[in-house]
C-alpha positions as CSV (number, residue, x, y, z in Angstrom):
1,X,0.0,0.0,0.0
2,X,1.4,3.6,-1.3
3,X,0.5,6.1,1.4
4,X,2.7,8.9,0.2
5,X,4.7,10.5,-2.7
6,X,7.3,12.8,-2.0
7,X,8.2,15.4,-5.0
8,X,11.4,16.9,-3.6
9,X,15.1,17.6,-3.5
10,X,16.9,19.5,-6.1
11,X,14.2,21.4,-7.4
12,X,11.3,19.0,-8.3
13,X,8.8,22.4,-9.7
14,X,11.4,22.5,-12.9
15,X,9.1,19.6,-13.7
16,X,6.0,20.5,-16.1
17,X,2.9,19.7,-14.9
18,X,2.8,16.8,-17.3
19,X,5.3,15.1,-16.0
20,X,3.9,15.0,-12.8
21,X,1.5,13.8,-13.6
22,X,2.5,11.0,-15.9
23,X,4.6,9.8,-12.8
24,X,1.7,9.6,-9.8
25,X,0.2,7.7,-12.6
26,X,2.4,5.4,-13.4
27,X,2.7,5.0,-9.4
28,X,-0.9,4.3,-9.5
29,X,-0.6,1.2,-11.7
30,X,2.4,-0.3,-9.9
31,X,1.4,0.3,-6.8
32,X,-2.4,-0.2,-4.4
33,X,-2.4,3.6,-4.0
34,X,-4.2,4.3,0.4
35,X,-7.5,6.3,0.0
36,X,-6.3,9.0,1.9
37,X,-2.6,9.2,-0.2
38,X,-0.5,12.2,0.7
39,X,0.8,13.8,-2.5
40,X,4.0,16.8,-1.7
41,X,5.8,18.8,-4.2
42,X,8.9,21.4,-3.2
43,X,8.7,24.3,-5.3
44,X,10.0,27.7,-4.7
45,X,8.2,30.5,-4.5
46,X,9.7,32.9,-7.5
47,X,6.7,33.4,-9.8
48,X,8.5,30.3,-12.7
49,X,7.9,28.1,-10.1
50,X,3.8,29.9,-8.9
51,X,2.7,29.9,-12.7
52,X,2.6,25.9,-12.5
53,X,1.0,25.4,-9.3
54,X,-2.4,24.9,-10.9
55,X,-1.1,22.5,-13.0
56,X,0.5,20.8,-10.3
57,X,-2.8,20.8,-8.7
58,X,-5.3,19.4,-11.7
59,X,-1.8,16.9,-11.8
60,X,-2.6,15.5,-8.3
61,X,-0.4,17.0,-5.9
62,X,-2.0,17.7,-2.7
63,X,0.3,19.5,-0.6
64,X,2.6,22.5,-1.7
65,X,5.9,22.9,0.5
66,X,7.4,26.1,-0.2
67,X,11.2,27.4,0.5
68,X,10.4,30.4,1.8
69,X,13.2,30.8,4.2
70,X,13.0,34.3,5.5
71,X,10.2,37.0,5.4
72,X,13.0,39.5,4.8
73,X,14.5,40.5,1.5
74,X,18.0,41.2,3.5
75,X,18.2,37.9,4.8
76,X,17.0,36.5,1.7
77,X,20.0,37.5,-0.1
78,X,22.1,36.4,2.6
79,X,20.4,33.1,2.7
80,X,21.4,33.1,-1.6
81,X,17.0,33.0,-2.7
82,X,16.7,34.6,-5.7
83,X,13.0,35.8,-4.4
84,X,12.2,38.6,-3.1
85,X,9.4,38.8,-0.3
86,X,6.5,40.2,-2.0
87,X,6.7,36.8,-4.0
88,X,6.7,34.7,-1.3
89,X,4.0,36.5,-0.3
90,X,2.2,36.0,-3.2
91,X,3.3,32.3,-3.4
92,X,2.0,31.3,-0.2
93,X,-1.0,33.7,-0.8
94,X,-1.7,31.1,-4.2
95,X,-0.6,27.6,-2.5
96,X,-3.8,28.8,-0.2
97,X,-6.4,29.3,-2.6
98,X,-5.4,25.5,-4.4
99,X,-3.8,23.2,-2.8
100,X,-6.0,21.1,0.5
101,X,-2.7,21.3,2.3
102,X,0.7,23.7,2.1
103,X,3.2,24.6,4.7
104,X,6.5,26.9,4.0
105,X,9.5,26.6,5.7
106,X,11.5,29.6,7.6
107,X,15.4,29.1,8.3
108,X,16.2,31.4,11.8
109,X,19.2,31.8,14.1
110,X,21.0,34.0,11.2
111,X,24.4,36.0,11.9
112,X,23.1,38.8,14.1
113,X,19.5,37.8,14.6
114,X,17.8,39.4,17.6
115,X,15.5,37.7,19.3
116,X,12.4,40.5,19.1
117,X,13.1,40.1,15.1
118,X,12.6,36.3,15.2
119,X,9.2,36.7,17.0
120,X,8.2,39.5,14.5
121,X,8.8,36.9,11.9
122,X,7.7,34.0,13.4
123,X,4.1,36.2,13.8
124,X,3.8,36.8,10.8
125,X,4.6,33.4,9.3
126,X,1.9,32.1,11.4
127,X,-0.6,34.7,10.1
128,X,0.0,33.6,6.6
129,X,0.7,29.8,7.4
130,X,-2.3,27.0,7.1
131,X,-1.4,23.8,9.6
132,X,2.1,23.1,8.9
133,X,5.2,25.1,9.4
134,X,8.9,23.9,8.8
135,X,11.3,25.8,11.3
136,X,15.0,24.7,10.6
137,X,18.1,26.3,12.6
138,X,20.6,27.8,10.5
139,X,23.3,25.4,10.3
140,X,27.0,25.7,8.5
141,X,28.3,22.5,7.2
142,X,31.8,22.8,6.0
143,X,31.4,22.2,1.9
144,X,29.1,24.3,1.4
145,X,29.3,28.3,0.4
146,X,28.4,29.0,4.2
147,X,31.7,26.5,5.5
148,X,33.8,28.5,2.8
149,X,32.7,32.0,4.1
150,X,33.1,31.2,7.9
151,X,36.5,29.8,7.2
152,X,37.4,33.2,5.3
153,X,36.1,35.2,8.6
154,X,33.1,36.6,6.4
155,X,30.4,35.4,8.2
156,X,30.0,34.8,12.0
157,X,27.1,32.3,13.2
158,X,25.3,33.4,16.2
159,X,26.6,32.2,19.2
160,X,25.9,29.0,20.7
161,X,23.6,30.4,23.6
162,X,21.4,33.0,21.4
163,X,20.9,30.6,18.8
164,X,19.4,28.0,21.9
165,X,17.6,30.9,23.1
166,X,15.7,31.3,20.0
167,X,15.1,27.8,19.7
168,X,13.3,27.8,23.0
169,X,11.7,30.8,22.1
170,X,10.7,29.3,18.9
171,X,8.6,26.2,21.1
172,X,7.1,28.6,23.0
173,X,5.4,30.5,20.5
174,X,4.5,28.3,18.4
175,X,3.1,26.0,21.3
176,X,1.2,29.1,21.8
177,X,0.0,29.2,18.5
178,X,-2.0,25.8,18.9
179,X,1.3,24.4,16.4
180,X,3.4,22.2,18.8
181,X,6.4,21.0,17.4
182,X,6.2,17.0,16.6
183,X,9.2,17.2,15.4
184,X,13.0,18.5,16.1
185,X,11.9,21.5,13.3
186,X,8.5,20.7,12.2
187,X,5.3,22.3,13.6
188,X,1.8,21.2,13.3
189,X,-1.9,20.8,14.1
190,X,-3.3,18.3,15.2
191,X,-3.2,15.7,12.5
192,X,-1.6,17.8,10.1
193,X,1.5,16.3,10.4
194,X,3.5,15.4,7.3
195,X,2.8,11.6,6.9
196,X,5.3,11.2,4.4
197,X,8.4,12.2,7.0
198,X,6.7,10.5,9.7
199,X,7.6,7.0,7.5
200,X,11.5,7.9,7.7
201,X,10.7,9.0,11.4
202,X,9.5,6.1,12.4
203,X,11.7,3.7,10.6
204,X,9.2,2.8,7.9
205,X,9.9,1.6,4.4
206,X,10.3,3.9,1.7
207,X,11.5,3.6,-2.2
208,X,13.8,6.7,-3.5
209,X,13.5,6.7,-7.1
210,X,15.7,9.5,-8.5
211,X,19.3,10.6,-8.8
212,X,21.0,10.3,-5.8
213,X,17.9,9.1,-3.9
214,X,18.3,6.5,-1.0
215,X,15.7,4.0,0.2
216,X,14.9,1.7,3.1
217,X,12.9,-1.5,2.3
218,X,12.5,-4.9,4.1
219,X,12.6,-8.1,1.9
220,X,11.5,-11.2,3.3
221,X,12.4,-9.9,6.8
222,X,15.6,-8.0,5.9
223,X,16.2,-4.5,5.5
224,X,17.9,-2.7,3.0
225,X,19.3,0.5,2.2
226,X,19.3,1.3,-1.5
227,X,21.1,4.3,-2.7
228,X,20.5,5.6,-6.5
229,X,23.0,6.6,-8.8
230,X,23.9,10.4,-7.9
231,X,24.3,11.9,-11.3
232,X,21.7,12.3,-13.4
233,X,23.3,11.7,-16.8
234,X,24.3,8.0,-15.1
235,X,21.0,8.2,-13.7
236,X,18.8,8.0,-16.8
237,X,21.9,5.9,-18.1
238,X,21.4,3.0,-16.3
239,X,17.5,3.6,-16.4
240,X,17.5,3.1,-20.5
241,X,20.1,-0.2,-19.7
242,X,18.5,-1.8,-16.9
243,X,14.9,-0.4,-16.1
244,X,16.5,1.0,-12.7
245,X,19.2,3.1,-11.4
246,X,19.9,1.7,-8.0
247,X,23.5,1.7,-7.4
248,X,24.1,0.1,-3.9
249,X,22.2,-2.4,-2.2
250,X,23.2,-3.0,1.7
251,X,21.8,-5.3,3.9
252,X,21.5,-3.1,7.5
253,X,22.5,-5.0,10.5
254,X,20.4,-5.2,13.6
255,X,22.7,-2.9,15.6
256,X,22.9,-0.5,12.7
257,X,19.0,-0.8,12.7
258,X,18.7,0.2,16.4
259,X,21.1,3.2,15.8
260,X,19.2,4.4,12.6
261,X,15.8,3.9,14.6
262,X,17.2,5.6,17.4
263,X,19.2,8.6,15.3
264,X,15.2,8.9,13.5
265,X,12.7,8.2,16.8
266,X,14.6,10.5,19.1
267,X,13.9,13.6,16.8
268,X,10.0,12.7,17.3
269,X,8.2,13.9,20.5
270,X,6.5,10.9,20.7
271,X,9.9,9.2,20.3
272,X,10.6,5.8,19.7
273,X,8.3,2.6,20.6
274,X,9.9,-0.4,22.5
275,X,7.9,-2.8,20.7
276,X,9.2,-1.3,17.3
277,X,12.6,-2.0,18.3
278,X,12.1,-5.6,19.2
279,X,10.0,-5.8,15.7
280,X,13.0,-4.3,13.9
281,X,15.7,-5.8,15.3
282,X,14.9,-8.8,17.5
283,X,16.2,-7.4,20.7
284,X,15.0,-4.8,23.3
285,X,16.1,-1.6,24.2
286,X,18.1,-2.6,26.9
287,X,20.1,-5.1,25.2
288,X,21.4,-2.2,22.3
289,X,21.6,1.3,24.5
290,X,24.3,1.2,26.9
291,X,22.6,1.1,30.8
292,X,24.4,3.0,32.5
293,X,24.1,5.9,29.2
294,X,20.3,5.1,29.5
295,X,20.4,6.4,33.2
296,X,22.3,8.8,33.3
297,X,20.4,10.6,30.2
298,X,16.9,9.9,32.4
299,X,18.5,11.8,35.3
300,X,19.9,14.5,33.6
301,X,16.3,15.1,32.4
302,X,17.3,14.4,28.8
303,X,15.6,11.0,28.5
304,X,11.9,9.6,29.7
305,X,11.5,6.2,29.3
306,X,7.9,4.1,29.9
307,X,7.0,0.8,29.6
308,X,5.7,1.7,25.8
309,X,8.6,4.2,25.0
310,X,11.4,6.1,24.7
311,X,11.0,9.8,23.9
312,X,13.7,12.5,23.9
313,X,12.8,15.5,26.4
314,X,12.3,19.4,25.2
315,X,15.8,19.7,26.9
316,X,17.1,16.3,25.0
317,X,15.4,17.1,21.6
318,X,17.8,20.3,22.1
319,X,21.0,18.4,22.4
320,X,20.0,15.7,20.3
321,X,23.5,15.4,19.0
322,X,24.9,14.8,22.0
323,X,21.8,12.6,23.5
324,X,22.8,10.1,20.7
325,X,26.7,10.2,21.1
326,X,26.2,9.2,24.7
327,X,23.5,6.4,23.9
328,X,24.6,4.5,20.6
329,X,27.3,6.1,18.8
């Protein structure tokens, strides 16, 4: 049963319409498609991208997600979107009027960032939001323009204990907002929640089909993790050759299981169930997480831990990184 398709990475809205539709089609006939199938497509929101949404629409798609990133045109340009605000605007403002469901994302904790700004923002993202919002920390990775900039001494992240305030600040207000995070950075009403990510979040099976896609799947009791060809010219390539493009095929371990489910479940507030583990992996909780780890994270107040679960705390979901180096890493 297909409960979900998943336009995105890269930029999926260079698509036509068309094609969009040729390929939920085409999904329809290999696949028994659930009743209540959640279709998402990334676009951005320059106006190329808004003067297909109604074809992506009469195509199928049922959710818009939209890379807003900042409602600032100063931090837009810092951030490298070629949009300007009024078009977001106007995106979000069009996703509303056609699409069932739509949610934006915002990326905060940028180089100087106060934190009266961020709640401006955040207001205002709410006024124009439906039931989702995507909320992401600014993070810089090392190959990427951001990693090349810092090295140079061109830009300066905000320190560690502003960005954590506006992270805190972040829960509250949208907590406030009736949008409680279910997620590390996603925010939503009550069963709005994207039930596409919730698969990966809760160690479900899922197929990535394009170039440089991965995939978990469990054949007769074993899971794998397929990775796709990364380029697209080898891509479609070995498509035309073999009718596929998968390029590794691993089978996952049971410990490597428990520490994917783990690195996945821990992000969720409802966290992780025990009896998923012992499904996945043949073996409780106990018997993969260090004891003494387990413990120590429960007293700190990092960790709660039931006879039904194991969920990360607000304080734990904040350290995450850590949380999981001290439990299975």
């Amino acid at each position: 049963m297909l409960t979900s398709i998943f336009f995105g990475g890269g930029t999926p809205s260079l698509m036509a319409p068309e094609t969009v539709g040729a390929v939920i089609d085409r999904a329809a006939m290999r696949f028994q498609l659930s009743e209540s199938i959640e279709i998402t497509l990334e676009a951005n929101p320059g106006s190329a991208d808004a003067g297909r949404f109604t074809g992506y629409r009469k195509a199928g798609v049922g959710r818009l997600s939209l890379g807003v990133q900042a409602l600032n045109d100063t931090d837009l340009h810092f951030l490298g979107r070629r949009h300007d605000v009024a078009e977001a605007r106007k995106a979000v403002a069009l996703a509303q009027s056609l699409f069932p469901r739509f949610f934006f994302d915002l990326i905060y904790a940028r180089p100087g960032q106060e934190p009266a700004d961020w709640a401006r923002e955040l207001d205002e993202a709410l006024s124009l939001a439906g039931d989702h919002l995507s909320l992401y920390q600014l993070t810089i990775e090392a190959e990427t323009p951001f990693g090349a900039a810092f090295r140079r001494g061109e830009l300066k992240p905000l320190p560690e204990e502003e960005a954590a305030a506006l992270y805190e600040r972040t829960q509250e207000q949208m907590e406030y907002a009736g949008l409680p995070a279910y997620e590390i950075s996603n925010y939503a009403r009550a069963g709005s929640q994207s039930r596409h990510n919730l698969t990966y979040w809760r160690y479900g099976d899922y197929i990535g089909i394009g170039p440089g896609a991965h995939g978990r799947l469990t054949l007769e009791g074993q899971k794998h993790a397929f990775r796709q060809h990364r380029a697209p010219e080898a891509w479609l390539k070995a498509v035309e050759r073999q009718g596929h493009a998968t390029r590794t095929d691993l089978s996952i371990d049971p410990e490597e299981r428990f520490i994917e489910m783990a690195m996945m479940g821990l992000r969720l507030r409802e966290g992780l169930r025990r009896s998923r583990v012992v499904e996945e992996t043949g073996a409780t909780l106990e018997e993969w997480a260090d004891r003494t780890a387990l413990d120590r994270l429960v007293e700190g107040g990092f960790l709660v831990i039931d006879e039904e679960r194991i969920a990360a705390t607000a304080a734990g979901r904040q350290r995450l990184d850590s949380v999981l180096t001290a439990l299975v890493i």
